[in-house]
Phi, psi and omega in degrees: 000034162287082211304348186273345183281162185282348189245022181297264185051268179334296208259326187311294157000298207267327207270293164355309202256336174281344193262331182271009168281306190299326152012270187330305202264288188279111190295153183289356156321309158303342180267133161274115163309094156294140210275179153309333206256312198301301167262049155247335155283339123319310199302299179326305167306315182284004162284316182252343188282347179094342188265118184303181172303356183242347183285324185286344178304308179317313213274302210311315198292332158313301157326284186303315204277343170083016199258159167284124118329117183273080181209180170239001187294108221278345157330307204278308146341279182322312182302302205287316161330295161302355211244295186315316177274024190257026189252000000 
């Protein structure tokens, strides 16, 4: 979602019809919110973790919450991982 790249347009488009799908399907009683806490510690990951912004956002709620990521992105593991033994 980089407005300088040639396919934002595009990607807006396609991220647009998946997020309002999901509206539809998942209620928001179930969706985590994000905290203050969340992106200040994302800011943290993406300095050093190899991780864009949205992934550190994944990693962070992860971080705070002391919770695993249910993921295979092994960026987003490594982060969440370091974070856990550095406590």
């Amino acid at each position: 979602l980089n407005p300088d790249d040639p396919r934002h347009d595009e990607a807006v488009e396609v991220l647009g019809g998946p997020w309002l799908v999901l509206a539809e399907v998942v209620p928001s009683e179930l969706v985590e919110a994000l905290t203050p806490r969340d992106f200040a510690v994302a800011v943290e990951l993406s300095r050093g973790g190899g991780l864009d912004h949205f992934d550190a956002l994944v990693a962070a709620q992860c971080v705070v919450r002391g919770a695993r990521p249910l993921t295979t992105d092994s960026a987003i593991l490594r982060a969440t991982e370091g974070a856990r033994r550095g406590r």
